[in-house]
Each structure stands twice: as C-alpha cells, then as structure tokens.
PyMOL commands that place a pseudoatom at each C-alpha (Angstrom):
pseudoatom trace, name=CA, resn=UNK, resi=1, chain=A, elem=C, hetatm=0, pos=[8.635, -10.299, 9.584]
pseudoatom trace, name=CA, resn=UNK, resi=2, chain=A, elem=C, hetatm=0, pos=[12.319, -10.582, 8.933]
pseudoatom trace, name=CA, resn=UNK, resi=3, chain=A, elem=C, hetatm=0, pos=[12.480, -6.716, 7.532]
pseudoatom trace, name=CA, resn=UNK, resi=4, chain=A, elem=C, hetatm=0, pos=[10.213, -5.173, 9.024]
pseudoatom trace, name=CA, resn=UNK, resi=5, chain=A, elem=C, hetatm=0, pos=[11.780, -2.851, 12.382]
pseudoatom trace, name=CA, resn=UNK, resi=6, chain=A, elem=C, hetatm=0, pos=[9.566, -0.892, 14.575]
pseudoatom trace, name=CA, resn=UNK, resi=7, chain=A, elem=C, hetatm=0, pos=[11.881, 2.555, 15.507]
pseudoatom trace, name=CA, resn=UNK, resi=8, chain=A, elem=C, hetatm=0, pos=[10.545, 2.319, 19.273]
pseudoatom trace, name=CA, resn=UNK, resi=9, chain=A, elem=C, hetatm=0, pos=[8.806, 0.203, 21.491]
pseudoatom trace, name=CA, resn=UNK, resi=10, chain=A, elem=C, hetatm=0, pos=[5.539, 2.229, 22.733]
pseudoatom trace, name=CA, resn=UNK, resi=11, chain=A, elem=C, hetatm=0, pos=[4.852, 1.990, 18.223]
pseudoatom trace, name=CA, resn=UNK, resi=12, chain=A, elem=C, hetatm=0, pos=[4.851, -1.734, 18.410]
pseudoatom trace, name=CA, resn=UNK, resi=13, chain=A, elem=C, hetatm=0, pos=[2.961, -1.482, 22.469]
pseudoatom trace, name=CA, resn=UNK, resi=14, chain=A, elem=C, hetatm=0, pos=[0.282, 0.577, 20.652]
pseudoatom trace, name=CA, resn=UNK, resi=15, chain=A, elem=C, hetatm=0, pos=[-0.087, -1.390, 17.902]
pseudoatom trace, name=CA, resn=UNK, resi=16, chain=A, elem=C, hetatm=0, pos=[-0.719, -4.889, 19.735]
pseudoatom trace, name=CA, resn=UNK, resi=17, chain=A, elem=C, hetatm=0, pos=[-3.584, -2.737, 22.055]
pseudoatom trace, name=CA, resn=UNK, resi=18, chain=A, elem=C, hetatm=0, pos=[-6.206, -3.359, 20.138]
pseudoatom trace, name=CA, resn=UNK, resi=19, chain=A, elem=C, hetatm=0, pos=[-8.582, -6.404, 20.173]
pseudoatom trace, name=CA, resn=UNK, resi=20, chain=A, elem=C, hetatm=0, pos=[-7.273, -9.866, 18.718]
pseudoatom trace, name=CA, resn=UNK, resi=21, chain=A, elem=C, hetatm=0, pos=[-9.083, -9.524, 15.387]
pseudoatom trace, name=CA, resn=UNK, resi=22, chain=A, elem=C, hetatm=0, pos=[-7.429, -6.067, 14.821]
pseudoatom trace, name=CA, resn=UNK, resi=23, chain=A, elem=C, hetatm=0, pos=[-3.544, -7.237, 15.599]
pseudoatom trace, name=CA, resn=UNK, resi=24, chain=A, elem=C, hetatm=0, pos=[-4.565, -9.929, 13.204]
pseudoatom trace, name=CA, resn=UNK, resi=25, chain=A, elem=C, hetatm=0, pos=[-5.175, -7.723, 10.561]
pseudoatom trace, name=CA, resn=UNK, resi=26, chain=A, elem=C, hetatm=0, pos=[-2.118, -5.477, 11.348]
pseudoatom trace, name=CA, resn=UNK, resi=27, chain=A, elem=C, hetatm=0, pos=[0.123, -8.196, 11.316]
pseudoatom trace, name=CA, resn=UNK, resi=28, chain=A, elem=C, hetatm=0, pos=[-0.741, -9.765, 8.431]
pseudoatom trace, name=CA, resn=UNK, resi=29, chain=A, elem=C, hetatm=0, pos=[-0.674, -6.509, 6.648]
pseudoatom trace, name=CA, resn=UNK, resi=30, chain=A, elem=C, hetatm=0, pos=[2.772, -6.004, 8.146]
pseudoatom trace, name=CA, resn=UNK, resi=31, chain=A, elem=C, hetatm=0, pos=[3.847, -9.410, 6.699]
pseudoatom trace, name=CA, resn=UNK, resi=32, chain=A, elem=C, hetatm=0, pos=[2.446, -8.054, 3.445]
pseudoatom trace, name=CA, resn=UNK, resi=33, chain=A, elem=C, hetatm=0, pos=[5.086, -5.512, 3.945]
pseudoatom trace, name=CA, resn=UNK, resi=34, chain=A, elem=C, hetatm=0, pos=[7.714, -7.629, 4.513]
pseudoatom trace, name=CA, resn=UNK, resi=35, chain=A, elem=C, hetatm=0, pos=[7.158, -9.935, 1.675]
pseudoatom trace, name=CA, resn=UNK, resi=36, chain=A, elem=C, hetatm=0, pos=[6.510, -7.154, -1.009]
pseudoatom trace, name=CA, resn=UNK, resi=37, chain=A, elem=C, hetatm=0, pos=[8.628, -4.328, 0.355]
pseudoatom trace, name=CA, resn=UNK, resi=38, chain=A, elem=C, hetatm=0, pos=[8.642, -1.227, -2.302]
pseudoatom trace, name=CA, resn=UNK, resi=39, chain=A, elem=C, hetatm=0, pos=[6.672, -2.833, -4.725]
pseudoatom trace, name=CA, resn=UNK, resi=40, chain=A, elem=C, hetatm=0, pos=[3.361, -2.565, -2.449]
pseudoatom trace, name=CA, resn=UNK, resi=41, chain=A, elem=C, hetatm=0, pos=[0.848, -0.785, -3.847]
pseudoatom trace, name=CA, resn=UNK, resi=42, chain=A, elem=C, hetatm=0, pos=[-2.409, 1.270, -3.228]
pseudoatom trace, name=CA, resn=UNK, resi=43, chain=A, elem=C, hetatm=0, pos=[-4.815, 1.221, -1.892]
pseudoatom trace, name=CA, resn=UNK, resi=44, chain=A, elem=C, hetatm=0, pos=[-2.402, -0.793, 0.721]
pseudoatom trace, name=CA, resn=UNK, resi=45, chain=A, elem=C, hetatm=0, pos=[0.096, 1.599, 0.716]
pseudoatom trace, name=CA, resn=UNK, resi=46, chain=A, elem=C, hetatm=0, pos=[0.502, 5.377, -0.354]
pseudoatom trace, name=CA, resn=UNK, resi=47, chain=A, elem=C, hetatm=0, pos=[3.734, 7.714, -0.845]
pseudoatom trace, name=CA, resn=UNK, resi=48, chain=A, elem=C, hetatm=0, pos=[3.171, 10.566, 1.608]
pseudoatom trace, name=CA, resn=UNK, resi=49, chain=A, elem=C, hetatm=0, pos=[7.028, 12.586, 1.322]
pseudoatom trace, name=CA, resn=UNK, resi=50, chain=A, elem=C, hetatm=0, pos=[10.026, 11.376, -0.149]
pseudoatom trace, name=CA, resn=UNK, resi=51, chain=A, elem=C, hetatm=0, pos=[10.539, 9.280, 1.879]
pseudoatom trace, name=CA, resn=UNK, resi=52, chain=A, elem=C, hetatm=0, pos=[7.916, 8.592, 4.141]
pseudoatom trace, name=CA, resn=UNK, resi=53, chain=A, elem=C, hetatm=0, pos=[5.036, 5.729, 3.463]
pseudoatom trace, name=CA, resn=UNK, resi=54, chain=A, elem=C, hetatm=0, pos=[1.456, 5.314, 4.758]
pseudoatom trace, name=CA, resn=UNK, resi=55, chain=A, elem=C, hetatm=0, pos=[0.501, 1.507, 5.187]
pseudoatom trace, name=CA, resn=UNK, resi=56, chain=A, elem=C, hetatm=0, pos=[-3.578, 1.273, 5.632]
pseudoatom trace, name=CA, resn=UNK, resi=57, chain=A, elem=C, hetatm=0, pos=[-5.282, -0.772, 8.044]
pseudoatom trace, name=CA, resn=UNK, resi=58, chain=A, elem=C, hetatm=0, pos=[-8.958, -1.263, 7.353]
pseudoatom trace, name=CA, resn=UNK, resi=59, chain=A, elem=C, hetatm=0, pos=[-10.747, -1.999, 10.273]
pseudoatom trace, name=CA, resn=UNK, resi=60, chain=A, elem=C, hetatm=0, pos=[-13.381, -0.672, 12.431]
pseudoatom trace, name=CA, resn=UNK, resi=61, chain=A, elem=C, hetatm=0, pos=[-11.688, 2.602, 12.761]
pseudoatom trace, name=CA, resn=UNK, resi=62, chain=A, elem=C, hetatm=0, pos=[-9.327, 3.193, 10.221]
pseudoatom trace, name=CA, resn=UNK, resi=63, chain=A, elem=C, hetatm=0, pos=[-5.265, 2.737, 11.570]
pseudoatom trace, name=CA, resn=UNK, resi=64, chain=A, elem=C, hetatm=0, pos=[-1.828, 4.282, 9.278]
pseudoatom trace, name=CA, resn=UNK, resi=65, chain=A, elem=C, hetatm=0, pos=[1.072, 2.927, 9.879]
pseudoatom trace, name=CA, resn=UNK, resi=66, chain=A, elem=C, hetatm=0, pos=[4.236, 5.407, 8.967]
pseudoatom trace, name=CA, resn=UNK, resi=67, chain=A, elem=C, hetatm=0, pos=[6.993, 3.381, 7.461]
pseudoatom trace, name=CA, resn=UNK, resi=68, chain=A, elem=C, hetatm=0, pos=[10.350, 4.047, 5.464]
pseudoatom trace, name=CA, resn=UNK, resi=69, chain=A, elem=C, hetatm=0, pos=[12.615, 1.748, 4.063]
pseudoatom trace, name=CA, resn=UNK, resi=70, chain=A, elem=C, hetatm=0, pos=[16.191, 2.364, 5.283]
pseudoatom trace, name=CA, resn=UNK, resi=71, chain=A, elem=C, hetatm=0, pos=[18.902, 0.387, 3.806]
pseudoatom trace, name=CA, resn=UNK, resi=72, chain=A, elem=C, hetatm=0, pos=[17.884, -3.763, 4.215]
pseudoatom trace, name=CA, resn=UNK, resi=73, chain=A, elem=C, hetatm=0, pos=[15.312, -2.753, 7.064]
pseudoatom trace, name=CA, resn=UNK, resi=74, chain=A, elem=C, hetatm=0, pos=[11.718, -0.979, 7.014]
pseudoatom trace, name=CA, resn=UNK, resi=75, chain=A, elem=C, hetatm=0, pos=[11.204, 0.725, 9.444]
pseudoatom trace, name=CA, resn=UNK, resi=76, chain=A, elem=C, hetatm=0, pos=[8.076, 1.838, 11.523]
pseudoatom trace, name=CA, resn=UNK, resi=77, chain=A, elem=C, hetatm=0, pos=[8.307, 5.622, 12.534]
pseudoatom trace, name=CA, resn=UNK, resi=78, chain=A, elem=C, hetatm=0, pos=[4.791, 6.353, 14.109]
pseudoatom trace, name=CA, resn=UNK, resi=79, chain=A, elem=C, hetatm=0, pos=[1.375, 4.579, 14.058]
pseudoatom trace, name=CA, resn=UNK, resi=80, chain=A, elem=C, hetatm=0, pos=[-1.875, 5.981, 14.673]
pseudoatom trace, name=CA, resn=UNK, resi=81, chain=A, elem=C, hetatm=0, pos=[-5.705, 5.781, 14.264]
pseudoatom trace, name=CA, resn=UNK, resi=82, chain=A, elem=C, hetatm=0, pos=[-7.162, 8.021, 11.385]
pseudoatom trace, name=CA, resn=UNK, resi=83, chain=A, elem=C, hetatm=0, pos=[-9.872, 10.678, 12.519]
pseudoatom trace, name=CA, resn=UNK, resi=84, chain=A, elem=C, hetatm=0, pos=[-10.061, 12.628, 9.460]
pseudoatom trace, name=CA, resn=UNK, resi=85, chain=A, elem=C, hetatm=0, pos=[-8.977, 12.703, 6.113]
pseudoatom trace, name=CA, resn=UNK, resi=86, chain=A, elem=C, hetatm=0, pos=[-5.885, 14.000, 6.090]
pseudoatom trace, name=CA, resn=UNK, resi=87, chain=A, elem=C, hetatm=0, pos=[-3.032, 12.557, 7.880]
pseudoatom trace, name=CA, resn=UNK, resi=88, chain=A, elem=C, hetatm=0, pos=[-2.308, 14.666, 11.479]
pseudoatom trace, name=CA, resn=UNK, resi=89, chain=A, elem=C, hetatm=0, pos=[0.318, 17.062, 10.783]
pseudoatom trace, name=CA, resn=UNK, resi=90, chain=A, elem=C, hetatm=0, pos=[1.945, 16.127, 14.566]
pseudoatom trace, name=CA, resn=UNK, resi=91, chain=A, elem=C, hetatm=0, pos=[1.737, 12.771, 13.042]
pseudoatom trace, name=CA, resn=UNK, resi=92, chain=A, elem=C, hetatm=0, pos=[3.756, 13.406, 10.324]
pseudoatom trace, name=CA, resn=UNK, resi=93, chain=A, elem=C, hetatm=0, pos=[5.927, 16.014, 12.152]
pseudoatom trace, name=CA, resn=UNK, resi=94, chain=A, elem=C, hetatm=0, pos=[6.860, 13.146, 14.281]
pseudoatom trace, name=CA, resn=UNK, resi=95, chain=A, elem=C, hetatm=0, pos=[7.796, 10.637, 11.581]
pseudoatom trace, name=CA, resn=UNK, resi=96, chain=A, elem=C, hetatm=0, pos=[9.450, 13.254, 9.943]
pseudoatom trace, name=CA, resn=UNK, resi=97, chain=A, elem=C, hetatm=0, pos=[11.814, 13.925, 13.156]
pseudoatom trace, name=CA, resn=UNK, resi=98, chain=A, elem=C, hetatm=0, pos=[12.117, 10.352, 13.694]
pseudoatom trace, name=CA, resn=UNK, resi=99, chain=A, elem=C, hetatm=0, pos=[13.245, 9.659, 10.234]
pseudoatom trace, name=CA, resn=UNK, resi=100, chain=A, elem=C, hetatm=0, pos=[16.149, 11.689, 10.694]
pseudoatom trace, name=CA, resn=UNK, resi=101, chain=A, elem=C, hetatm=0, pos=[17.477, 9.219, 13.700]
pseudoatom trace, name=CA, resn=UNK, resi=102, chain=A, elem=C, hetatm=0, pos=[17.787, 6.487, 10.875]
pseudoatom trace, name=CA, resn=UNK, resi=103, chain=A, elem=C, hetatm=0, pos=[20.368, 8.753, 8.311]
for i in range(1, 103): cmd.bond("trace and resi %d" % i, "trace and resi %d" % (i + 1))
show_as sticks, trace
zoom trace
C-alpha cells in the first residue's frame, strides 16, 4: 500500500484488533484501494459526500472504512464497525472534521 495513508494512528490500531482472518480481509481490500484508487466501484466502495468515501468490509460483522483521496495520497479518516444501516452520524461528523486537517 504505497497510497494508501491512515490520518492517525488509533484508525490503523483499531483496524489491526480484530482476529487474523479479519486484518486479512481489510488489508487486502485496502490493497484493492491502492491499486484501483477512484475507479473502485460498488458494492466495494460507495460515495457518501463530496468528498468522503465508504470502503466495505464484509465479514462477520460488517466494518466501513472512511477514506478520501487528497492529492497523490488516500487517506483514511475514521473506521468503524456497522450496527445499522445507515452510517453513524458521529461517524461521519468525525471524518467530516478530520477531512478538513488535509485542505
């Protein structure tokens, strides 16, 4: 993952928490990232705002990854698991907020 940036550390902590076979399928779909950038697609990835992504985990318990792409970098603003159907608006809030640290 040459591209891919994670915006702060506890993100990337929470992300390798889970068992092996989940951070398996996290990084690979991170790598997925990586190698297709914007032209990922659903059901992998879905616009949320402007300029805000959702990148889907399947697993066990559903996990979205927040993501934006930010000059030669993506970047990875929050990262949660998925209780409901609709994304958390704190969730978003905070990718929103941290989004602004990158322009």
């Amino acid at each position: 993952m040459k591209r891919v940036k994670f915006l702060r550390d506890d993100i990337k902590d929470f992300l390798l928490s889970f068992n092996d076979s989940t951070v398996s399928k996290i990084i690979s779909s991170l790598d997925l990232l990586d190698e297709l950038g914007e032209q990922i697609r659903p059901p992998k990835s879905k616009k949320i705002t402007k300029d805000i992504y959702e990148l889907r985990i399947l697993t066990n318990f559903p996990i979205r990854i927040l993501y934006t792409f930010h000059k030669e970098n993506i970047w990875i603003l929050s990262a949660f698991v998925k209780k409901s159907q609709k994304i958390p608006k704190n969730e978003l809030k905070t990718a929103i907020n941290r989004l602004g640290y990158l322009q």
